[in-house]
FIPA-609457 format. One line per 10 residues: number of its first residue (from 0); their letters; for each residue y, x negated, z negated of N, C-alpha, C. Coordinates in nm, 2 decimals. Atoms other than C-alpha are relative to their C-alpha. Example, Ala and Ser with C-alpha at 12.3 -4.5 7.8 and 13.67 -1.06 7.14 Angstrom:
BEGIN
0> AS> -0.12 -0.09 0.00 -0.45 -1.23 -0.78 0.12 -0.09 0.00  -0.11 0.09 0.00 -0.11 -1.37 -0.71 0.11 0.08 -0.08;
// end
This chain:
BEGIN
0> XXXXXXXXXX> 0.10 0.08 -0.06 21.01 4.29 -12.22 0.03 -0.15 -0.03  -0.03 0.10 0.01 20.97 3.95 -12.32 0.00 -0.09 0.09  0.00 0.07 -0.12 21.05 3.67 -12.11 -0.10 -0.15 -0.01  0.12 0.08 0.02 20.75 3.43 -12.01 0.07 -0.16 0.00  -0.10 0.19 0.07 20.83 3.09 -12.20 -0.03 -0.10 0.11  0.05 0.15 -0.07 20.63 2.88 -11.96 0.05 0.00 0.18  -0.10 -0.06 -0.11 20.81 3.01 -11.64 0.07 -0.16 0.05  -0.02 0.14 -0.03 20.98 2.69 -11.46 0.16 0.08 0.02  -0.16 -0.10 0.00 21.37 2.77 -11.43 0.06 -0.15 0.12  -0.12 0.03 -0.11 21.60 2.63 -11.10 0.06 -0.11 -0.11;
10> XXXXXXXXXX> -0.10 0.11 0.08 21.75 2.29 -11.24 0.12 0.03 0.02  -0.08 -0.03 -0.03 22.10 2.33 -11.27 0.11 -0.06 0.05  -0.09 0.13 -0.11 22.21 2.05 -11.07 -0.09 0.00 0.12  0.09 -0.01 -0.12 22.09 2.10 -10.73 0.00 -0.18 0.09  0.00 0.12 -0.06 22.01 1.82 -10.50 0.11 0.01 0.16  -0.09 0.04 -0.11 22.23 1.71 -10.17 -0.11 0.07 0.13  0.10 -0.04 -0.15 22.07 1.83 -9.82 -0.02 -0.14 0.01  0.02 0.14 -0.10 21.99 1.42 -9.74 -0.11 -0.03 -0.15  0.11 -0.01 0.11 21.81 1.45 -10.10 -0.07 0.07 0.01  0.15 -0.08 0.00 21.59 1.70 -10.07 -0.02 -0.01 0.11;
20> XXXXXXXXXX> 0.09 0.01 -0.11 21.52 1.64 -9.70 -0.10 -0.10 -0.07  0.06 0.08 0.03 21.40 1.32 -9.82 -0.11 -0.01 -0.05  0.09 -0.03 0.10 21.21 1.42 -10.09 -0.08 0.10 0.05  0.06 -0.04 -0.07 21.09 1.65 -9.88 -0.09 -0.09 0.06  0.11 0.12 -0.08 20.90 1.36 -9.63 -0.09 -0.03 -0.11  0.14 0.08 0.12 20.77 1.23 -9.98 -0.12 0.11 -0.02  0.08 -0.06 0.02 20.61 1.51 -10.03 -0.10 0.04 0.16  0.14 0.00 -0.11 20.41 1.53 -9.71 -0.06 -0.16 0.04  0.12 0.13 0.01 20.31 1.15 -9.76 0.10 -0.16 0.12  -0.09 0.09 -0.10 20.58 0.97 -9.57 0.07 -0.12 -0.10;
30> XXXXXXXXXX> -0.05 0.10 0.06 20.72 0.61 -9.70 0.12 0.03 0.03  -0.17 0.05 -0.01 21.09 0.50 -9.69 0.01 -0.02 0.15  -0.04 0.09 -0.11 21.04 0.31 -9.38 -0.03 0.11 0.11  0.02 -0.08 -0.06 20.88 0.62 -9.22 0.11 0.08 0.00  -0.10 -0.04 0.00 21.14 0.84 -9.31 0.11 0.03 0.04  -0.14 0.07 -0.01 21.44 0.64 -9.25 -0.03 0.02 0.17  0.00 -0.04 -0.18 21.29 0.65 -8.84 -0.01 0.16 0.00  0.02 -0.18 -0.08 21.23 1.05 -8.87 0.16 0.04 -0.01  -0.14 -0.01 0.00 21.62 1.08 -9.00 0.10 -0.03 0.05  -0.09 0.05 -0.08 21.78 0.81 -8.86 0.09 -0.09 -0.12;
40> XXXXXXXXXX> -0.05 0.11 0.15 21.85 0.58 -9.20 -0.09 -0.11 -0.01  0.14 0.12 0.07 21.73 0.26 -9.34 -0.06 0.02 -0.11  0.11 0.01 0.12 21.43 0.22 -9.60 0.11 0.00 -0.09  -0.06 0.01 0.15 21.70 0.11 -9.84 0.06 0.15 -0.01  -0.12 -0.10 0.07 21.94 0.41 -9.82 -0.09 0.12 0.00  0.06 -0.14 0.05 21.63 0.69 -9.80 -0.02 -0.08 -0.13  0.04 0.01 0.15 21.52 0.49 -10.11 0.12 0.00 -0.14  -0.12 -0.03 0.08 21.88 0.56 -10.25 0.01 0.11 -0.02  0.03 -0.12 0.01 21.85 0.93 -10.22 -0.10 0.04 -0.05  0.09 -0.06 0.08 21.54 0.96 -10.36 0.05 -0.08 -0.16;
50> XXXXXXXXXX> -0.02 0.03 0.15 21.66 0.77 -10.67 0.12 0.08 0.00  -0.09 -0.13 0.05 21.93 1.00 -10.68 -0.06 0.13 -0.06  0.09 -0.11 0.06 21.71 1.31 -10.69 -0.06 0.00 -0.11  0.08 0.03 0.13 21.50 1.14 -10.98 0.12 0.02 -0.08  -0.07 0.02 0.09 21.79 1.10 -11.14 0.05 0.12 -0.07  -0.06 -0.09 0.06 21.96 1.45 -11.15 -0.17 0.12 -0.01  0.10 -0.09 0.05 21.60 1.62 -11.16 -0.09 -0.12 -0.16  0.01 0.03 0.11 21.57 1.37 -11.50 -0.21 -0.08 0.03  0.12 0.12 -0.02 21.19 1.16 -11.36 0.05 -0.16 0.03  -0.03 0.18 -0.06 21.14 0.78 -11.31 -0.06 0.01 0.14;
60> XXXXXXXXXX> 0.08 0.00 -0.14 20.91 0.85 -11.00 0.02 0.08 0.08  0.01 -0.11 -0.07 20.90 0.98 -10.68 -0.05 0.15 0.03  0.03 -0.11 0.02 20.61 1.16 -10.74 0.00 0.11 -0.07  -0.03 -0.16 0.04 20.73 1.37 -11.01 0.12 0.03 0.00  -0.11 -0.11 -0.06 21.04 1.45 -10.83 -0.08 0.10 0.10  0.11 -0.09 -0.07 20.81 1.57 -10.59 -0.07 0.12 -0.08  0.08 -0.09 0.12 20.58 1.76 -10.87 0.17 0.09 -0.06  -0.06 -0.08 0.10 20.92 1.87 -11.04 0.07 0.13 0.15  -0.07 -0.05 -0.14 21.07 1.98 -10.69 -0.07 0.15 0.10  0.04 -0.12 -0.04 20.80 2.17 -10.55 -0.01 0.12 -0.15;
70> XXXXXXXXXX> 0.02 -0.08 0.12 20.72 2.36 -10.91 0.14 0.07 0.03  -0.17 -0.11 0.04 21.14 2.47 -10.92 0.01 0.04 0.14  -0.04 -0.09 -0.16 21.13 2.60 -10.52 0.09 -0.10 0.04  -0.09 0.05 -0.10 21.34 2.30 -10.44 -0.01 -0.03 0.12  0.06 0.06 -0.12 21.11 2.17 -10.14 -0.07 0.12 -0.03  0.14 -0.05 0.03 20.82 2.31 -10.04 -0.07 -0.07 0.16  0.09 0.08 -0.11 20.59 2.07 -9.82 -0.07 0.06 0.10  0.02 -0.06 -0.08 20.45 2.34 -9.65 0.07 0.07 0.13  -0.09 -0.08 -0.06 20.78 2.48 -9.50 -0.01 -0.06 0.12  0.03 0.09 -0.11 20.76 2.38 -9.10 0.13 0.03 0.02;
// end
């Protein structure tokens, strides 16, 4: 059986639990400054974790860490 090319594959660098929470909030519509009160961090240092995430899932933006994140099962914005 051949294997379907267009399939999304688990990046092989995972993200930190304070990275994907984060990136998690983005994805349900939450700022830095929001965030940083649901965690318990400042604006700057969620906005340091999410440029981390960009970085080892290879985007410039948050949104398509988000986009690349939920596609590979890293988040999923629905999970309560």
């Amino acid at each position: 059986m051949e294997p379907n090319r267009h399939a999304e594959r688990r990046p092989a660098i995972l993200l930190s639990g304070r990275e994907a929470e984060c990136l998690l909030w983005v994805s349900r519509g939450k700022s830095s400054a929001d965030i940083g009160q649901i965690v318990g961090l400042s604006p700057r240092t969620v906005d340091s974790y999410i440029e981390k995430a960009c970085a080892k899932l290879g985007v410039r933006t948050r949104i398509e860490a988000v986009a690349v994140g939920v596609r590979t099962g890293l988040i999923d914005p629905e999970d309560g």
